[in-house]
C-alpha positions as CSV (number, residue, x, y, z in Angstrom):
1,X,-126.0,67.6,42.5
2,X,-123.3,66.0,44.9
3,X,-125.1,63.2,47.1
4,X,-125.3,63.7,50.7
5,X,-122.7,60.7,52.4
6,X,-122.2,60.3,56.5
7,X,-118.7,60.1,57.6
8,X,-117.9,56.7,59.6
9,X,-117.4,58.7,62.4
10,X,-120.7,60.6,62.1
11,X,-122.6,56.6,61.4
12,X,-121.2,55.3,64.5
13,X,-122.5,58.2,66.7
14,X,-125.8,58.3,65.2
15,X,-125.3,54.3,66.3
16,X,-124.5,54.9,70.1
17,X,-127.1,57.4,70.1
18,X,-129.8,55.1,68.5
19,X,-128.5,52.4,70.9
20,X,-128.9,54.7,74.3
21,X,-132.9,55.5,73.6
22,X,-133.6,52.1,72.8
23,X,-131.8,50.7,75.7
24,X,-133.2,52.9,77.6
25,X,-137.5,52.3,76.3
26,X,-136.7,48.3,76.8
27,X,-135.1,48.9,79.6
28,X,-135.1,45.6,82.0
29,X,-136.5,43.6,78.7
30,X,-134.2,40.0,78.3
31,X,-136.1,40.0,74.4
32,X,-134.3,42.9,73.4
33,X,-131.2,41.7,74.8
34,X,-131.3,38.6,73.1
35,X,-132.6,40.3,69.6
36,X,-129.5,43.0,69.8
37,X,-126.7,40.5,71.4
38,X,-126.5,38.9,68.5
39,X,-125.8,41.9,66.2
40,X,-123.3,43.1,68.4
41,X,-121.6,40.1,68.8
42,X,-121.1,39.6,65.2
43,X,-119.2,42.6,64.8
44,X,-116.9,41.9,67.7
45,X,-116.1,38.5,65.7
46,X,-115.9,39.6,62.6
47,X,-112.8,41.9,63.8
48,X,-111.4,39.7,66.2
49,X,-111.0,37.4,63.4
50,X,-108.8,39.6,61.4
51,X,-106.9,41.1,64.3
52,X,-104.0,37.9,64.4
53,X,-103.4,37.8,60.6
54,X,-102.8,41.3,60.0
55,X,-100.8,42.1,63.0
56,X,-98.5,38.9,62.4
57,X,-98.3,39.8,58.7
58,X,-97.8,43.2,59.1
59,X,-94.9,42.7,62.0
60,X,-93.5,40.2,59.5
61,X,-93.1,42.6,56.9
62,X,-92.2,45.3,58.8
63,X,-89.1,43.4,60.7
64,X,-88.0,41.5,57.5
65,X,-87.5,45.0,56.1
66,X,-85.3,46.4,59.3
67,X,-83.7,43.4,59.0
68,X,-81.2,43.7,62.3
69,X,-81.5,42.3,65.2
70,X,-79.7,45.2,67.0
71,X,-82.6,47.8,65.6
72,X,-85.3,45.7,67.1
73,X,-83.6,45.2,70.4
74,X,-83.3,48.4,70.7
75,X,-86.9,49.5,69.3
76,X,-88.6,47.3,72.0
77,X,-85.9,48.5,74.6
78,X,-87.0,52.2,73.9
79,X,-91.0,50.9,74.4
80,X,-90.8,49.3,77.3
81,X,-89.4,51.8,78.9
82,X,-91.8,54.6,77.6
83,X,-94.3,52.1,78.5
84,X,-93.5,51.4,82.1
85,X,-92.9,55.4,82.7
86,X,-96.7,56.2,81.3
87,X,-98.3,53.2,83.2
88,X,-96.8,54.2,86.6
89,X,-97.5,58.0,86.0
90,X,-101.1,57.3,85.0
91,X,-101.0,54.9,88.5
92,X,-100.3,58.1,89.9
93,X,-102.7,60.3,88.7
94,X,-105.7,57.3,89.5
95,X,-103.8,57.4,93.0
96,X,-104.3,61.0,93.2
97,X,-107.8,61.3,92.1
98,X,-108.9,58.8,94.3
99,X,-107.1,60.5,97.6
100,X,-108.8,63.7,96.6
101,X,-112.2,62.6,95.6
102,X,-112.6,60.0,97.7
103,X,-115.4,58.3,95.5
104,X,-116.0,55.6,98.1
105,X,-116.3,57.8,101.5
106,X,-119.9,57.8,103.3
107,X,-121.3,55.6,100.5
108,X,-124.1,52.9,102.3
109,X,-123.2,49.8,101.0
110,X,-126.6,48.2,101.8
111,X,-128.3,50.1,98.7
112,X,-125.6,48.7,96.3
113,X,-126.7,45.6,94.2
114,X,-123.6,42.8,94.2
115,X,-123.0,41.1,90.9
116,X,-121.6,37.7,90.9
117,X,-117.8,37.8,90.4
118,X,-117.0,34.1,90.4
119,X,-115.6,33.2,87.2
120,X,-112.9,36.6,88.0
121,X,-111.6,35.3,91.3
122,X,-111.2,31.7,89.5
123,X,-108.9,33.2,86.6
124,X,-107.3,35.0,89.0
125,X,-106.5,32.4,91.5
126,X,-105.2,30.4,88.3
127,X,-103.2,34.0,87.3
128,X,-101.6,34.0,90.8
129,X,-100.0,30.8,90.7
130,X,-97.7,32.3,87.9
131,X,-94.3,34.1,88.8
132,X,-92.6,36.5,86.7
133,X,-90.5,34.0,85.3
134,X,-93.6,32.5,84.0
135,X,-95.0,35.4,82.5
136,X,-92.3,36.1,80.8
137,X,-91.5,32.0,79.5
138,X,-94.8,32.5,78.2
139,X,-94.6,35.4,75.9
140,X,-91.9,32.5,73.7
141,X,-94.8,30.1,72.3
142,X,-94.3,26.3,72.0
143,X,-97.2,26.5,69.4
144,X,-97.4,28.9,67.1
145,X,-100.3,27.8,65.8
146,X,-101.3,27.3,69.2
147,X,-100.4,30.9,70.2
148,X,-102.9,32.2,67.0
149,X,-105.9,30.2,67.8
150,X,-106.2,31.6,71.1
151,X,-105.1,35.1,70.6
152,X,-102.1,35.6,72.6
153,X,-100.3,38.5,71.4
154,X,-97.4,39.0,73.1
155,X,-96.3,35.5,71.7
156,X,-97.6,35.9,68.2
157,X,-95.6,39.1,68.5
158,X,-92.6,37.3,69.2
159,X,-93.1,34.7,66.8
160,X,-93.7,36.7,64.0
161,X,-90.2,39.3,64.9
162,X,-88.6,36.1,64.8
163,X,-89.8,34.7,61.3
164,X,-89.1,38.5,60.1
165,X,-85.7,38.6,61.2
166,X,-85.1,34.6,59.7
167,X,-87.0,36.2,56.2
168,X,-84.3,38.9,56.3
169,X,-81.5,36.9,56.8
170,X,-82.1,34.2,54.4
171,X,-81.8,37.5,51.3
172,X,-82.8,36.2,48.1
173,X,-84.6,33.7,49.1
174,X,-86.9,35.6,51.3
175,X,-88.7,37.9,48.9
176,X,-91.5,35.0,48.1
177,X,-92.3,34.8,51.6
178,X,-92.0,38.5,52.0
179,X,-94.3,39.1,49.0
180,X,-96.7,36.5,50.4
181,X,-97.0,38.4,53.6
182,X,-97.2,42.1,52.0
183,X,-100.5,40.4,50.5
184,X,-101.7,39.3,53.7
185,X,-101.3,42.5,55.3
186,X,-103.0,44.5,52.2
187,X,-105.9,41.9,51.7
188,X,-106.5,41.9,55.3
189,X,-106.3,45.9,55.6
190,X,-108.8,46.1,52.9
191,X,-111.1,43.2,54.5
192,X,-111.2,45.7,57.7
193,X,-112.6,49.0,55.9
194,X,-115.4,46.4,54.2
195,X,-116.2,45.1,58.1
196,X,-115.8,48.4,59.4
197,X,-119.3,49.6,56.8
198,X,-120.9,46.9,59.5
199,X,-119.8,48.9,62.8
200,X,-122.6,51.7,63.1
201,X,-125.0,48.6,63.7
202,X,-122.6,46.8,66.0
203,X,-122.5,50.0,68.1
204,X,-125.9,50.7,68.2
205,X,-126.4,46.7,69.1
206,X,-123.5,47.2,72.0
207,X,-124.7,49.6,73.6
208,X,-128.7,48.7,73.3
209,X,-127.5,46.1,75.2
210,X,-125.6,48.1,77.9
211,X,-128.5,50.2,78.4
212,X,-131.4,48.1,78.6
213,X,-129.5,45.5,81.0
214,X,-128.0,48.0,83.6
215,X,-130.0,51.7,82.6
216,X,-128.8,54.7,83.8
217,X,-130.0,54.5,87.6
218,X,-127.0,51.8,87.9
219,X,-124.9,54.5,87.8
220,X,-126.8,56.9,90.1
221,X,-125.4,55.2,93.7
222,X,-121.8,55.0,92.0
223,X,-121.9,58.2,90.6
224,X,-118.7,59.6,92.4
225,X,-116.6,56.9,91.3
226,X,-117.9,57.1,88.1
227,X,-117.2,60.9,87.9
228,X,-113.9,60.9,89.4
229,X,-112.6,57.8,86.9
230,X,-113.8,59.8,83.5
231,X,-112.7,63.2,85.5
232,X,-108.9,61.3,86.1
233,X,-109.2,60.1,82.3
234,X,-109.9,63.6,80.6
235,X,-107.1,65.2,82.5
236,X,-104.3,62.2,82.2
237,X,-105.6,62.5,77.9
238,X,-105.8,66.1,78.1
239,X,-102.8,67.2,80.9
240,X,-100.4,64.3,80.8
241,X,-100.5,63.2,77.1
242,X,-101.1,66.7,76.2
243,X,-97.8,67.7,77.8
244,X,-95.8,64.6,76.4
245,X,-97.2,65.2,73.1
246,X,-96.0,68.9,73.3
247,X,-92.7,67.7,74.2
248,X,-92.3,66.0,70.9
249,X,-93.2,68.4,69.5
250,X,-97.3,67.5,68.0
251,X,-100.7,68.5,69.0
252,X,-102.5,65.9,71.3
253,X,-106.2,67.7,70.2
254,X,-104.3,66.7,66.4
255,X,-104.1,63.0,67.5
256,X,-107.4,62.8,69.0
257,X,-109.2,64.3,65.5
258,X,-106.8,62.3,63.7
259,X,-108.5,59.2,65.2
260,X,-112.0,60.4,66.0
261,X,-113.8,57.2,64.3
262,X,-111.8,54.6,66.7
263,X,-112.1,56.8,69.7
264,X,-116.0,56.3,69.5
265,X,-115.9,53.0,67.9
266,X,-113.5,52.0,70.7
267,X,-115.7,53.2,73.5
268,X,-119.2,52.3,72.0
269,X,-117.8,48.4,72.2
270,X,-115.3,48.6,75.1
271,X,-113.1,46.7,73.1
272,X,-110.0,47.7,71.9
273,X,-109.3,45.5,69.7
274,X,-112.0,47.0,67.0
275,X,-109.8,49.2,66.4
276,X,-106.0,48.0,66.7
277,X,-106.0,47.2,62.5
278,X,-107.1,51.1,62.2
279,X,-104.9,52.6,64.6
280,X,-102.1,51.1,62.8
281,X,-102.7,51.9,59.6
282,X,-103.5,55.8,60.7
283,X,-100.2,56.0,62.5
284,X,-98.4,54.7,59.6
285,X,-100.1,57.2,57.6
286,X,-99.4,60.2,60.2
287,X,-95.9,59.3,59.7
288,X,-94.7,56.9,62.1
289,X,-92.9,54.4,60.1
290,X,-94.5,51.0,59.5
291,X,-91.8,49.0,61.4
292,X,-92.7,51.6,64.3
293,X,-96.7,51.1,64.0
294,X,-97.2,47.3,63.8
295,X,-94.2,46.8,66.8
296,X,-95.3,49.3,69.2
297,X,-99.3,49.4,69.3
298,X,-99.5,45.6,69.4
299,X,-97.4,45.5,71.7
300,X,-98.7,48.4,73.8
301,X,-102.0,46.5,73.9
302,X,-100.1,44.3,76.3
303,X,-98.5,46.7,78.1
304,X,-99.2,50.1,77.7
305,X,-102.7,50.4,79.5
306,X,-102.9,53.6,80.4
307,X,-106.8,54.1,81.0
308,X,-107.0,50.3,82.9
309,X,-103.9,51.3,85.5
310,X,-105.4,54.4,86.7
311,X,-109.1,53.0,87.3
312,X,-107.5,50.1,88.7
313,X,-105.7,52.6,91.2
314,X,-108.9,54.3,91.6
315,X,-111.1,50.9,92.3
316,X,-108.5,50.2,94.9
317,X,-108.8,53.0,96.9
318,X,-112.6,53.5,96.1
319,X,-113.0,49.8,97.9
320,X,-110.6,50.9,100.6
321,X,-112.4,53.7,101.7
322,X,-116.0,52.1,101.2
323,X,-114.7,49.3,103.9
324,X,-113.2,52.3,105.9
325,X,-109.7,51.0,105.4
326,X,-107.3,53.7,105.7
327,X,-104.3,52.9,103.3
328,X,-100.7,54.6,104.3
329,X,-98.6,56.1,102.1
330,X,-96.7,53.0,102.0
331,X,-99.4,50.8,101.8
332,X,-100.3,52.8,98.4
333,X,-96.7,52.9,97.1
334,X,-96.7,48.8,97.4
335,X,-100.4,49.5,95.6
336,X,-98.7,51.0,92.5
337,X,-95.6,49.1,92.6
338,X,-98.3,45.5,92.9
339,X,-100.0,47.0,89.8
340,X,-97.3,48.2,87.4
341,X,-96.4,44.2,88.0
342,X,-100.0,42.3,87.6
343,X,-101.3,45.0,84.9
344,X,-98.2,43.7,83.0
345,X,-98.1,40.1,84.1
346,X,-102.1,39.3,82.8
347,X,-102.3,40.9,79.9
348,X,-105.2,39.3,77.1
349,X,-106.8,37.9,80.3
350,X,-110.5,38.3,79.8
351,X,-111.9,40.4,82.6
352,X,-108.4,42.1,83.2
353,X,-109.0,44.7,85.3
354,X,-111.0,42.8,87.0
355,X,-108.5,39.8,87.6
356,X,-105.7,42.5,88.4
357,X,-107.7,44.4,90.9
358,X,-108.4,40.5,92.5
359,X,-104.6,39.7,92.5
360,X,-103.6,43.4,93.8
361,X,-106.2,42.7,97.2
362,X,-104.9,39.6,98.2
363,X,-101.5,40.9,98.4
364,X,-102.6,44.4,100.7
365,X,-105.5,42.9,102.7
366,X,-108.2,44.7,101.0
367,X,-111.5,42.8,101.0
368,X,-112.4,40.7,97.0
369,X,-115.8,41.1,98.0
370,X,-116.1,44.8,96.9
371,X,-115.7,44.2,93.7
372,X,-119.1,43.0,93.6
373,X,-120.7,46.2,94.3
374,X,-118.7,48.0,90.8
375,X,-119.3,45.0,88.7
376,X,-122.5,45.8,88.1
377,X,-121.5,49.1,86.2
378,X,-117.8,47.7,85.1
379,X,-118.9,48.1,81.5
380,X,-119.9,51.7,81.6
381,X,-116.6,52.2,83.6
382,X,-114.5,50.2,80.7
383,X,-115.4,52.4,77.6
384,X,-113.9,55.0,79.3
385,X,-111.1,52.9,79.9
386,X,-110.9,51.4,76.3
387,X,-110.7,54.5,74.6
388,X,-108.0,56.3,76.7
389,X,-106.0,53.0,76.0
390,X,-106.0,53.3,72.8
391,X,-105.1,57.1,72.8
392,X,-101.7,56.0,74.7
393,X,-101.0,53.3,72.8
394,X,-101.4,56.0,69.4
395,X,-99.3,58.7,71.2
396,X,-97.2,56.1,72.0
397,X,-96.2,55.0,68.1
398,X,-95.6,58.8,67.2
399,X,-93.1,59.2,70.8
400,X,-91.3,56.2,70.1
401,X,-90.7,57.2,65.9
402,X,-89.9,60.6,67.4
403,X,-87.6,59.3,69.7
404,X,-85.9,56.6,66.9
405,X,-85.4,59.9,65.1
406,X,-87.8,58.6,61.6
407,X,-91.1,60.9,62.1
408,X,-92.3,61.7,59.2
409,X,-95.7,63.3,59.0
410,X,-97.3,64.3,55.5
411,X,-98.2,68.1,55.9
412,X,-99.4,69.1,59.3
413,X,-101.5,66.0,60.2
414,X,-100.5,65.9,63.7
415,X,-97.8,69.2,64.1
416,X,-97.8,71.4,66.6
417,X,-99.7,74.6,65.2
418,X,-97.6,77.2,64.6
């Protein structure tokens, strides 16, 4: 008799559902938050710590086997610009949405709760101080080590292209390090299915959490904003993505079964990175090279943030029309232009929509102060966020092999039916 097994998939649902009834009987209850924090918690560590040594190994390998520096110019050329045209169309379509809906019109601010947004206008006074030169200074680490312990990506990314182009060079002599890495990267891949056996009970935890600290009647006085954010989502994953993925000839309803688990697991947590080790290793195995997958979604993590460019246009204007400022055409062209800047600029800065949003009002005039009223349901808003992100960034490794000319699926994993 063949036993009955849950898929990870099917574990993690029954998690989020789990976690939403029991959120929602201890309700208000500080015990259960403190009993189910901790759970949670200890998944987002576990995968936080394996996040740096896999993406630095794996980048290492995956460079040291292109071995040219023209190739890798060129592949991060061809990403930045795919990522720059998807962030200012999805600016666009948050632009749109919030024009249309116009989440914030007639809404009586004096039944909205403010949460305390302090430590957010700090980081982002300390963020503003920065130019572009700055930002970009940054990305080339001093430390290394440094760079590692506090998770800055872009410049363990740049570190480790570096070392993999140095392995390459040095020919013969760079197969030990090379080896040493290919173990890191397999060690650590395998290290993330065992964690990943722990993530029904992080979800559940997460989003017990969520529930019972903000309940559903947080949601009820910002329920147009709320609406018209997951409405903009669905049709940017849906419409926009659909129609790019059709140009390149795959399915986007494909992609999204293709990577079902991290789509939930990625929204249940609001955390992106719980799933950048999987994403990977999916998109490697859909058929976008390895040198492709570890470059690009890393990287798009940094800049490629789809779902967190169009709420952030969509918060702007919400704010706008709660304060009954009437933003011109102009006014919202600077908007996006501001935002396809900052959204790049403050990338791994905790709280970064947030931050961004701050940094974007002080430069149009629009009041900080309204960011206290959508605090208080931020983290409802940022799973929806979280898992569009990490659709774009898993189109965006498929496009860019696609466009490199080495897309490869096995079978019909992510083809265009026929």
């Amino acid at each position: 008799m063949k036993r009955f097994k849950l898929s990870l998939a099917s574990q993690i649902f029954i998690g989020l559902i789990l976690g939403i009834i029991v959120g929602g009987v201890f309700y208000g209850s500080e015990t259960a938050q403190n009993v189910l924090q901790p759970f949670g918690d200890l998944f987002i560590r576990l995968i936080k710590m394996i996040v740096v040594p896999i993406v630095f190994s794996s980048i290492i390998v995956a460079i040291a086997g292109v071995g040219d520096l023209k190739s890798v110019g060129k592949l991060g050329g061809k990403s930045l610009t795919y990522f720059i045209g998807m962030t200012m169309v999805a600016i666009v379509v948050g632009l749109i949405a919030g024009n249309v809906f116009q989440p914030g019109n007639g809404l009586n601010m004096d039944k909205l709760e403010q949460s305390d947004i302090s430590s957010y206008v700090e980081t982002s006074e300390e963020q503003e101080g920065k130019s572009i030169a700055d930002t970009f200074l940054h990305i080339v680490p001093t430390n290394p080590i440094q760079a590692m312990v506090e998770g800055d990506m872009l410049a363990i990314i740049f570190f480790a292209v570096v070392l993999g182009l140095g392995i390459a060079a040095i020919g013969e002599k760079g197969k030990t390090p090379l080896r040493f890495f290919e173990g890191i990267a397999s060690a650590m891949f395998y290290v993330t299915n065992l964690f990943m056996k722990y993530a029904p009970i992080g979800v559940f935890a997460l989003i017990g959490v969520t529930i019972s600290k903000y309940g559903v009647e947080s949601l009820i006085p910002l329920g147009k904003l709320v609406l018209t954010v997951y409405g903009a989502m669905i049709f940017f994953v849906v419409v926009v993505l659909g129609l790019m993925a059709k140009f390149i000839g795959v399915n986007i309803f494909n992609v999204l079964k293709l990577i079902k688990d991290e789509l939930i697991l990625a929204f249940s947590t609001a955390s992106s990175e719980t799933v950048l080790p999987r994403i990977m290793d999916k998109m490697e195995k859909a058929g976008s090279p390895k040198h492709i997958t570890t470059f690009v979604i890393p990287t798009g993590y940094s800049f490629n943030l789809d779902g967190s460019v169009l709420y952030q246009a969509i918060a702007s204007l919400f704010i706008a029309q709660m304060f009954g400022i009437d933003l011109s055409i102009v006014e919202q062209v600077t908007l996006m232009l501001i935002l396809m800047v900052t959204s790049k600029g403050m990338a791994g800065v905790p709280g970064v929509s947030f931050v961004v949003l701050l940094a974007t009002f002080s430069t149009i005039g629009l009041p900080a102060e309204g960011l206290a009223f959508i605090a208080g349901i931020d983290r409802i808003l940022d799973m929806g966020r979280t898992a569009v992100n990490v659709v774009g960034n898993s189109l965006a490794a498929i496009v860019i092999a696609k466009w490199e000319g080495v897309f490869n699926p096995p079978g019909k994993v992510v083809k265009e039916e026929n």
